[in-house]
N, C-alpha and C positions, 0 to 999 in steps of 0.2 A: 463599502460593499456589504450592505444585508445576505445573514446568511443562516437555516431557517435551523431549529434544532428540534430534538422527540425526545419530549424528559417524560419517564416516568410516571404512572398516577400516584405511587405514593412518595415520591420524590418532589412531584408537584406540590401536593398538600402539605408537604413540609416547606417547602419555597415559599408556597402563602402563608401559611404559618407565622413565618420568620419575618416575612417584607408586612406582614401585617403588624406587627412588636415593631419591628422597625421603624416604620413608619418610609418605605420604600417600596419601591414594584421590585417584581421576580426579574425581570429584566436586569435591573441596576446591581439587583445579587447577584445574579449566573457573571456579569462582566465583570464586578470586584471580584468576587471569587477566580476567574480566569488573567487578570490581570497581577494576583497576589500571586498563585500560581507561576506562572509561565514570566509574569514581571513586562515591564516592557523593553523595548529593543534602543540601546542604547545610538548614538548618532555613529561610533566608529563602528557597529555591528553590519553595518550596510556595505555594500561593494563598494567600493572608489577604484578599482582598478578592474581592466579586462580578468577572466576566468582562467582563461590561459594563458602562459607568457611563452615566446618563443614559438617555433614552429608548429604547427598544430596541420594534423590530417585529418581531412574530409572520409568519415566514416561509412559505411555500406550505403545507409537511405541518402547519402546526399551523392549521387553518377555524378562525373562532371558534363557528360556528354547529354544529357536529359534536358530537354526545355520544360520548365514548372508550366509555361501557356499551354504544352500538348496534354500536358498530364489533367490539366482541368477542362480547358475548352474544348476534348475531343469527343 
């Protein structure tokens, strides 16, 4: 999933600055940098089980008496 980002003009100049010493694109830095950061997501970090366990109530937006077909195709 591309997803589009607004850096800065002198934050920018400093980004080429650095991936130009480096010998990298700004690109490859803003992801190391957000990877060192934030790290990445280990395999048990992910759900393996339902959200809810046990009996669970249908909240205000979901009527049980509502057809979803009327609410869009009317």
């Amino acid at each position: 999933m591309a997803v589009r980002i607004t850096v800065d003009i002198l934050l920018h100049d400093m980004l080429r600055h650095k991936a130009s010493q480096s010998g990298s694109s700004i690109r490859a830095l803003i992801i190391q940098a957000i990877e060192q950061t934030y790290g990445t997501r280990d395999k048990a970090a992910y759900m393996t089980g339902p959200p809810v366990t046990g009996p669970a109530k249908l909240g205000p937006s979901f009527p049980k008496d509502e057809n979803p077909h009327e609410l869009v195709f009317s």
